[in-house]
C-alpha positions in Angstrom: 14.5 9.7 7.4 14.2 12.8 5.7 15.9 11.9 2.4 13.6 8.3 2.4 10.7 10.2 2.2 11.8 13.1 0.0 12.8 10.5 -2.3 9.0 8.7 -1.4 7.3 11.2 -2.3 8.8 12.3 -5.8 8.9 8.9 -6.6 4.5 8.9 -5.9 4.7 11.9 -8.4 6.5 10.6 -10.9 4.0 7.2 -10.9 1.0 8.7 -11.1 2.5 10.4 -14.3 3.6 7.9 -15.7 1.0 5.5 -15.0 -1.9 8.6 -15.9 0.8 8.4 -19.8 0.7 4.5 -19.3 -3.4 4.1 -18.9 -3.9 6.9 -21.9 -1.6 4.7 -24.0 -3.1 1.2 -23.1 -6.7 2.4 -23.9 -5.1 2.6 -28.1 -2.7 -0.8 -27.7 -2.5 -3.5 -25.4 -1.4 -3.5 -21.7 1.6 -5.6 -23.2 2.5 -3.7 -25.8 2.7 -0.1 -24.1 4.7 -2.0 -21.1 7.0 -3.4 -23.7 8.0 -0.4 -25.1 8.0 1.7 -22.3 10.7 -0.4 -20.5 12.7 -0.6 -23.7 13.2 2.9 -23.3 13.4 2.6 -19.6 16.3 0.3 -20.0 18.5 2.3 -22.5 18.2 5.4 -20.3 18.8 3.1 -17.4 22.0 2.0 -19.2 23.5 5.5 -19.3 22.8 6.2 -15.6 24.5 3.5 -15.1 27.7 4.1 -17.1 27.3 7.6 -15.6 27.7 7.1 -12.2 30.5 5.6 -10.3 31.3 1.8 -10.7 28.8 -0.5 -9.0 29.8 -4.2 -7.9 26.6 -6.6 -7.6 26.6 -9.9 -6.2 24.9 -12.7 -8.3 22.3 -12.3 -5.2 21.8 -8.4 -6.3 21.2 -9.7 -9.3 18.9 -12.6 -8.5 17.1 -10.1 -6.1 16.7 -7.3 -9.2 15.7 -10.7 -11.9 12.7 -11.0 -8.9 11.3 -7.3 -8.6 11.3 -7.3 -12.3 9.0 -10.4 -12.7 6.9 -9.3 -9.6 7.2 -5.8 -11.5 5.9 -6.4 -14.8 2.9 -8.0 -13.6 2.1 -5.0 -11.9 2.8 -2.3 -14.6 0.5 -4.7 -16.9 -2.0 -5.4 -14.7 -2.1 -1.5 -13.4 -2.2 -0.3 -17.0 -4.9 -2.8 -18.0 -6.8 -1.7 -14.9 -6.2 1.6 -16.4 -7.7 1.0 -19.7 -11.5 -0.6 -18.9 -12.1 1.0 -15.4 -11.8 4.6 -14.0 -8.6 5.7 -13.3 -9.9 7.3 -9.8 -10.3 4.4 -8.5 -7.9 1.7 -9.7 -4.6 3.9 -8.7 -6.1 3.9 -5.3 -6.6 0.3 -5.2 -2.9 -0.7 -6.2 -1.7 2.2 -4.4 -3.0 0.5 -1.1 -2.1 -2.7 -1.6 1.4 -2.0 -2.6 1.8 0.6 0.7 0.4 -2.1 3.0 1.9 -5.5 2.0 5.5 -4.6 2.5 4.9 -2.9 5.6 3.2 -5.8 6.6 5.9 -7.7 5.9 8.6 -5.1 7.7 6.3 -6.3 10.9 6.4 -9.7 10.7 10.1 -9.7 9.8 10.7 -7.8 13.3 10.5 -4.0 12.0 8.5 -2.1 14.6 5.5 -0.6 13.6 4.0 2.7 15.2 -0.2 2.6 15.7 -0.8 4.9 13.3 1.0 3.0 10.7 -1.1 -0.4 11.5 -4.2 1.7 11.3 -3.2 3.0 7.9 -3.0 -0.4 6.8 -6.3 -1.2 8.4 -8.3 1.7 6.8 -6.0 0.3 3.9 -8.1 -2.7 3.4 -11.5 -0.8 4.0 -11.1 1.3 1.6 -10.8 -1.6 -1.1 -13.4 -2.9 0.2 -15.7 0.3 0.1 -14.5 0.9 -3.7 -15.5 -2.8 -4.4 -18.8 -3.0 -3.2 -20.0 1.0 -4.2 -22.1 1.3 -7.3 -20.1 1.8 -10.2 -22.6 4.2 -12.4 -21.5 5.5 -15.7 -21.5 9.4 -15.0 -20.6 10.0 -18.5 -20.2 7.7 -21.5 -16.8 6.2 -21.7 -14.9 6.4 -24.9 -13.0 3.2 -23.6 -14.4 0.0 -23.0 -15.4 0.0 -19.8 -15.4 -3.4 -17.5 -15.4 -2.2 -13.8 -15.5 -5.7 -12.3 -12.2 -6.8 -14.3 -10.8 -3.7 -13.3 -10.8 -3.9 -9.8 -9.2 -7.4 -10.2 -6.5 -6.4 -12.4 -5.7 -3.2 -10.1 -5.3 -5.3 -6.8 -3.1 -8.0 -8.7 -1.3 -4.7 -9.5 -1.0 -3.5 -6.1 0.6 -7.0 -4.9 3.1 -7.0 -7.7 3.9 -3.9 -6.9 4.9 -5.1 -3.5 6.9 -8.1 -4.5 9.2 -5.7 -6.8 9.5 -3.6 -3.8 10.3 -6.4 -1.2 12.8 -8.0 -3.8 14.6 -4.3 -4.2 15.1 -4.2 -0.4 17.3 -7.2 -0.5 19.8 -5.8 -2.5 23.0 -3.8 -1.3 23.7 -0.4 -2.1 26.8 -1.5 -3.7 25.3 -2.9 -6.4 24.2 0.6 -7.5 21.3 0.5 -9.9 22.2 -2.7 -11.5 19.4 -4.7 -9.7 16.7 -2.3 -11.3 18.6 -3.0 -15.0 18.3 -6.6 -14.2 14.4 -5.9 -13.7 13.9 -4.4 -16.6 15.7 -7.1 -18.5 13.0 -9.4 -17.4 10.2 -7.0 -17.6 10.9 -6.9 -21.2 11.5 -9.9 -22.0 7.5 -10.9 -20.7 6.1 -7.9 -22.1 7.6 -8.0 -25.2 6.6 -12.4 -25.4 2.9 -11.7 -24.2 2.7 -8.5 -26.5 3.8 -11.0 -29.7 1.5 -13.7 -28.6 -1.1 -12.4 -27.0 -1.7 -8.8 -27.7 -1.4 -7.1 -31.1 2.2 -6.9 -31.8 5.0 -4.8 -30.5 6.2 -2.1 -30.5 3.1 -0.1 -29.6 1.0 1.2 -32.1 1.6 5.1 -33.4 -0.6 6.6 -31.6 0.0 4.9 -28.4 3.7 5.8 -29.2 3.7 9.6 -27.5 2.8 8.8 -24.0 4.4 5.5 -23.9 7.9 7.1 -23.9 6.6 9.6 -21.3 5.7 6.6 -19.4 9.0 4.7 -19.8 10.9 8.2 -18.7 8.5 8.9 -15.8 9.3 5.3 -15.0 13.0 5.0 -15.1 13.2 8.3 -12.4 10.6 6.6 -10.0 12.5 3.7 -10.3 15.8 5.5 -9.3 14.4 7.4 -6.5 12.5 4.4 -5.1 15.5 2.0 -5.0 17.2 5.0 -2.8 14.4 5.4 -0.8 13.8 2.0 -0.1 18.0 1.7 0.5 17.7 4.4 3.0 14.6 2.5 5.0 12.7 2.1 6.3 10.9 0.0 4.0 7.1 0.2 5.7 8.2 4.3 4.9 9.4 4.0 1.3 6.5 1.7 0.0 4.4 3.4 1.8 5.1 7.4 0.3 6.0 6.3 -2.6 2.6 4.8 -3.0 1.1 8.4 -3.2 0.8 8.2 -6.8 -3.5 7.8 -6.9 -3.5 11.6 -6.2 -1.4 12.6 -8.5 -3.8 10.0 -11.5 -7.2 11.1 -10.2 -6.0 14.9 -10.4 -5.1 14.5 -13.5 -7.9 12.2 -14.8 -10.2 14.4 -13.7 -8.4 17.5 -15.6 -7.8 15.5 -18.7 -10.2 12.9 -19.2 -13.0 14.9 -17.2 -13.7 11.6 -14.8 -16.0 11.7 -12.2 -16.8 9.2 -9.3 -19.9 7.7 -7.4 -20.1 9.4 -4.0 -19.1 6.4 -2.3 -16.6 5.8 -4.5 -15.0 8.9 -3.5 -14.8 8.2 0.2 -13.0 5.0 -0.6 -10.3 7.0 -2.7 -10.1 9.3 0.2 -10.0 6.6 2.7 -7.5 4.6 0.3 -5.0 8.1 0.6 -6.1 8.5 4.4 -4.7 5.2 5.1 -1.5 5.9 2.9 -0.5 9.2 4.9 -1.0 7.3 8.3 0.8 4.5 7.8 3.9 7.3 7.2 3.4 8.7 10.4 5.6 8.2 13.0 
């Protein structure tokens, strides 16, 4: 239990860097575009790990499993980072942080994993605290240098959220023997979406120049989380894993509020404090 949520919990701080990278990069090029190329680089560095470690033997279900989380995964890194890019990122990483802490525990109960109290009542507080983020006055403190679309955002980030959880439902089918090959199989298929909605849909690919800098730091950040996650998730529980590693919304709002000098309606802020209440309870024991 200890290593799951050591694992967890690196795996929340290297998210909310690379999703802090990922919505600085989406607000110069598109959502598609910054995913794209992100997971490009994810890929090839997931490639060497790969070749580096010892020899993994998937199953065609591994696979199948790892083609899954990367569908369910992509909408949620291009959702999340589109969130990121017309709403404040102090309160979209909350939302998707909820939502993809929540659903697979919810699912670890109704596929026989017993739950403790507190963990049910995290999920509970879980869905207030969307709620109370939803329904607070969204003022402009400060004028935006983005465009700024708080209704779109809030839709975008819980879409996030339950992608979020499909990828990690889909990793916890596959077997450790497989080794990381599931997650190489995601990215595959992240790819190739991002990279056929960034051609069609958004304004080319790769990303623009000035997108480019923390667009790699967002497909490094990612390949790490994505390593540590799979173990944690391996090790189990899953309610635990998804759960931890959904920390990430105090690692963006610390450093949106550093960096990008963000601040939040009052109500607003007990919803992103309920939202990581909610998170820490459901990993009690």
């Amino acid at each position: 239990m200890t290593a799951t949520i050591i694992l967890a919990l690196s795996t929340s701080l290297l998210f909310g860097v690379g999703d802090f990278l990922g919505g600085v990069a989406t607000r110069r090029d598109t959502a598609y575009a910054v995913t794209g190329t992100s997971h490009l680089l994810s890929i090839v560095l997931m490639v060497v790990a790969v070749l580096l470690l010892p020899a993994a033997h998937p199953t065609a279900a591994d696979l199948l499993w790892g083609a899954v989380s990367g569908l369910a995964g992509v909408v949620g890194v291009i959702s999340l980072f589109g969130a990121l890019a017309v709403g404040r990122m102090g309160i979209v990483a909350p939302i998707s942080a909820a939502l993809s802490a929540s659903l697979p525990a919810i699912y670890d109960l109704a596929t026989g994993t017993t739950l403790a109290p507190l963990t049910i009542a995290g999920m509970v507080l879980a869905l207030v605290a969307i709620v109370i983020v939803s329904i607070a006055p969204d003022e402009q403190l400060h004028e935006p240098v983005h465009e700024y679309r708080p209704r779109r955002a809030l839709g975008l980030a819980m879409l996030s959220g339950v992608g979020f959880s499909g990828a990690f439902i889909s990793l916890s089918f596959t077997a450790a023997e497989s080794g990381l090959t599931p997650v190489l199989a995601a990215r595959a298929v992240s790819i190739l979406v991002a990279v056929t909605l960034a051609l069609r849909l958004g304004r080319g690919f790769p990303v623009d120049r000035t997108a480019l800098a923390p667009t790699l730091g967002a497909g490094l950040t990612d390949v790490l989380a994505n390593i540590t996650m799979l173990t944690a998730i391996r090790l189990g529980p899953l309610a635990i894993a998804s759960v931890l590693g959904s920390l990430f919304p105090v690692v963006v709002v610390t450093l949106a509020r550093v960096f990008l000098g963000e601040r939040l309606h009052v109500w607003q802020k007990v919803g992103v404090a309920i939202a990581v209440v909610a998170v820490l309870l459901s990993a009690l024991p």
